[in-house]
Each structure stands twice: as C-alpha cells, then as structure tokens.
C-alpha positions, 0 to 999 in steps of 0.5 A: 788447221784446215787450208786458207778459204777465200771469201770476199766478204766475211760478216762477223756476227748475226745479230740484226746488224749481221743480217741487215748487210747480209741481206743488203750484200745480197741485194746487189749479188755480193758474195759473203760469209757470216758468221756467229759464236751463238747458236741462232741469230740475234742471240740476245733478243732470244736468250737474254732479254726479258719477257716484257720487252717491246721495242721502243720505238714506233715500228716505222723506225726500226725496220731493216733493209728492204723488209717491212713488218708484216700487216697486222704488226702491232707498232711497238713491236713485242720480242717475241714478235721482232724475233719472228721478224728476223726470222722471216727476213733471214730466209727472205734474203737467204741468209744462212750463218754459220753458228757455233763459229768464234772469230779468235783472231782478225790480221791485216796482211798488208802484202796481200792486202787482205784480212786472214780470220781465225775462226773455231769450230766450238763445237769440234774445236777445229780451227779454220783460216779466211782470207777475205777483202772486206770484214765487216765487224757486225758483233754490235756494242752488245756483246758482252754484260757490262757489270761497274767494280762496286766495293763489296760486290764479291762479297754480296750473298743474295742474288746478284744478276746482269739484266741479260739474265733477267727475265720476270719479277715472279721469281721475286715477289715478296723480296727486296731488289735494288736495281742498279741503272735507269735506262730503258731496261733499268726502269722497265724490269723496276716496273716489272719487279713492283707490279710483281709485288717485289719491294723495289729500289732503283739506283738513277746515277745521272740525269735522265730524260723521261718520256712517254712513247707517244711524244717521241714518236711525234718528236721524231716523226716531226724532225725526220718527215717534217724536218722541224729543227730538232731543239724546237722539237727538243724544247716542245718534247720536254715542256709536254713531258713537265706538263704530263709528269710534273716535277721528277727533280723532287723523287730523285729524277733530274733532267738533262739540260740537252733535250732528248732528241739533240741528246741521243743524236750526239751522244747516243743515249737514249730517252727512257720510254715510260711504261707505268715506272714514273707513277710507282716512283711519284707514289713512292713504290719504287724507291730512288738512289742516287748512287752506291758507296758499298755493297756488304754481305746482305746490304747496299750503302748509297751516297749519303750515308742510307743503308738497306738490305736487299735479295737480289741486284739486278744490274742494268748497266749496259754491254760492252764491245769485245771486238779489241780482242780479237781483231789486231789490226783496228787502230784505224777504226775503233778506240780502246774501249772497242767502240769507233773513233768517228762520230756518226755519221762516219763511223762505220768505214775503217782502212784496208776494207774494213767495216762496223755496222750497230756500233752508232748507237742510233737503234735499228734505224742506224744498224739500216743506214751502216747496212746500206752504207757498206754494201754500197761502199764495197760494191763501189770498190769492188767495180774500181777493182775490176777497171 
C-alpha cells in the first residue's frame, strides 16, 4: 500500500453531481481530487440509458454551475447532446477524474479530524490511502439497478433486463414485453417498445401523474419566475392535464391526490413527461396492470387472477444509493437505505466535513444548488480555520 496522500477535498463520483462541485471548488481556487470506478464521466448517461432519452425538463432547469448550453441547443436536451455538454463543461473547468478508481472504505479519524479513504486502482488493483478535510459523496442515488424480489423471477427463461441495460425496441418487434414501473423511464421504453411493434404491457403500481412538457415548463416556470403559490399552480396543471387526456382512472392510470408540483417538492417524484404512451394506453396498444403476484417460467400472474405470457421484462424500477458500503462513518448524514436523513433543502451537510450532492432528488437543478451549497460552505470553513 502506497504512502497516505493528502487532499483537501476528495469528491467521490464523476457524474454530473461530481463535476458540478468540481467546477464550483474550482471556482473559488479550491483544491481537490475526483474520483470515479467508471471509465468516463456521468457513466450512466453514456452507457446505461437508452437511445431516445431526452431530458425531461426544459434546458433552462437543468444547466450546471456557471456553463449555459451552447446557442442552438434544442430545449429538451437529447443524451447524446447533454453528453457533449459535460463534455464541454469538464475541460471548461479543467476537471480531470481519476477513472478506474473504487473508493473501498471512507473512516472518520476523530484524533486527526480527518477522513482516510481507501481507493483500488481496478486496473493494477493497488490500493491507495487519502487523507482529506472534506468528502464529498457525489456517487449520486443511482448508483446501483434497483430490481424488487418478485416470486418466480429466477425462474423466469425470456429475457429479464434492468432499464440501464435497455437501449431500443428493434431488438423486440414482434415479442411480448411486460414492462414493469410507470415513471419516466417506464412509460418512455413502453412507447418505444409499441411503435417498434413489440406487443406491449406495462405494470403502474401506484398513482401517477401524467403531463405533458409543455405544462410543466409553465408550471414551474410560474411557481420559480413568477412565484405563484405552488398548489395554485398545482390545481391549474392538473384541471389542463384532465382537459387534454381525459380520464386515465378507467385504462389503469389514477392520479395522486397531491398535485405534481407540491409532489416532487415533497417527495421527490416526479410527474411523467408524455411522449405519445397515454395515447397507445387509451387505444389499447399498450396494456395496463396493476401489479404482480408471480412470475413462472414463460409467464406473469398480475393482481386478480389474469396471467399472460411475455419474451422479455424490462424493470423500470429505479436505482439504489450504495454509498453505506463503503463510507463507515455516515451516521450522521444518510439512513440505512444510504439516501440522507434530512429533507431538502438540508440535505446535503453532514458532520466532520462531510457532504452529498444529487441525493435531493430535485434533477440537475438540485445537483447545481447541493454544488454551489458545498463549495461555498467548505471555502466558509476553510477561512475559519486559517483565523
């Protein structure tokens, strides 16, 4: 093992949570290291996302610190597109991870008031010891496929993938595919598998609010510019979301009683931007469950008794923080599921300089404000040492 190297920031991930606090700590002349298992930055919007993603939020809400899109961008942003844009923003700020790099342990030395991080080279399998002030746990809440214990999934012999590894509905024209999970993702690869001509179910587990782009970007445009109340705006959202696709109740679809604004402030979730998906669902392309009871060998058995036969599972069903594996002294910030213990806006200040940024599930606008949030905190601490 190699001699202990001093840092005075350490930022553990290189997603765009990594390189927003990069770039902020660079900002005002802070010195750090980054980090990343991966081979690249923002690994997931490169390797695990599939073709047709766009962002789903107008591009004035999901810009990083101190870079806007170049002129021309489109305002939904394709991956592809958003890619470059990280691209750009990493040599803009100079910000050079260093890849293939597993964090294996993070411990809290109370005597040295300092965290000692064990990182592996993956590619040599050396292992190096950091000593650093400040840890910034920038992993993000996506670290890991979340997949839910179904009875029967092991035994299920079609294909059975996580959304991370979907890419296209042409690998499944023709074939039978159960998509399990009704967010963003969900909906958007069961629109992709139908107009590929796949023969396509999707499984909405609890309500759901369905919107289409145009009346989110006012809605937020609204509460953040104009500062409406949000469940004004909330109220108004959804009597225009009934007016332009009627009653869902009756395909499978019910609403939340909280509006979509109000919801994803409190909770987190988000409203599910519509790409086309309500109108298959109406016409009854797309069919609808409401859960799963059992998966057999060629089979689902849903909630009430209906079983169908399906090729492929595709799981839309989120991601996973891992970050309790590795960091041993995170009482004070995260919970056992490895998500923070305080609500935002608060989330991302733990004890003993330790921070999160993208664990507020608020998009890359909250990955900007947990940014700015940390590189102004630790320059704060920073002078109060050096009195």
């Amino acid at each position: 093992m190699n001699a202990m190297e001093d840092v005075v920031v350490l930022i553990v991930g290189a997603g765009p949570a990594g390189l927003a606090t990069a770039a902020c700590l660079a900002q005002r002349h802070v010195p750090y290291i980054i980090v990343e298992r991966e081979s690249s930055t923002a690994s997931l919007w490169r390797h695990r996302a599939y073709d047709r993603l766009k962002l789903h939020l107008a591009k004035e809400f999901c810009e990083l610190p101190h870079m806007a899109y170049p002129a021309g961008t489109p305002t939904y942003v394709p991956r592809d597109m958003f890619v470059e844009y990280l691209d750009s923003y990493a040599n803009q700020f100079g910000i050079r991870p260093r890849y293939h790099t597993a964090v294996e342990s993070a411990i809290h030395d109370k005597g040295k008031n300092q965290w000692v991080v064990l990182v592996r080279d993956m590619d040599t399998s050396v292992v190096a010891r950091l000593a650093t002030q400040f840890l910034v746990v920038a992993a993000g809440e996506n670290s890991a496929a979340n997949i839910p214990p179904i009875p029967g999934l092991s035994r299920f012999e079609g294909e059975a993938i996580h959304s991370s590894a979907y890419k296209s509905g042409r690998a499944y024209t023709g074939k039978s595919v159960l998509v399990v999970g009704a967010g963003n993702s969900g909906m958007e690869i069961a629109y992709d598998l139908a107009t590929h001509g796949a023969h396509t179910s999707i499984v909405v587990r609890s309500p759901v609010h369905i919107m289409t782009k145009e009346l989110i970007w006012y809605g937020m445009t609204m509460v953040q510019n104009l500062g409406l109340n949000v469940t004004a705006v909330d109220s108004l959202l959804v009597m225009a979301a009934n007016f332009y696709f009627g009653d869902l109740s009756k395909h499978g679809i019910m609403r939340p009683k909280m509006g979509p604004l109000l919801l994803k402030s409190q909770t987190g979730r988000s409203a599910v931007i519509d790409v086309g998906t309500a109108r298959l669902i109406k016409g009854g392309v797309i069919k609808v469950f409401q859960g799963i009871s059992k998966i057999n060998t060629n089979s689902v058995e849903f909630h009430g008794g209906r079983q169908n036969s399906f090729d492929a599972i595709v799981f839309a069903t989120g991601y996973k923080s891992t970050v309790n594996a590795w960091l041993k002294n995170g009482e004070s910030m995260f919970k056992d599921d490895g998500f923070p213990k305080n609500y935002f806006p608060n989330h991302w200040r733990g004890e003993n300089g330790l921070y999160c940024a993208g664990f507020a599930r608020r998009g890359l606008a909250g990955i900007a404000m947990d940014a700015k949030n940390i590189a102004n905190d630790i320059v704060a601490a920073m002078d109060k040492m050096s009195c």
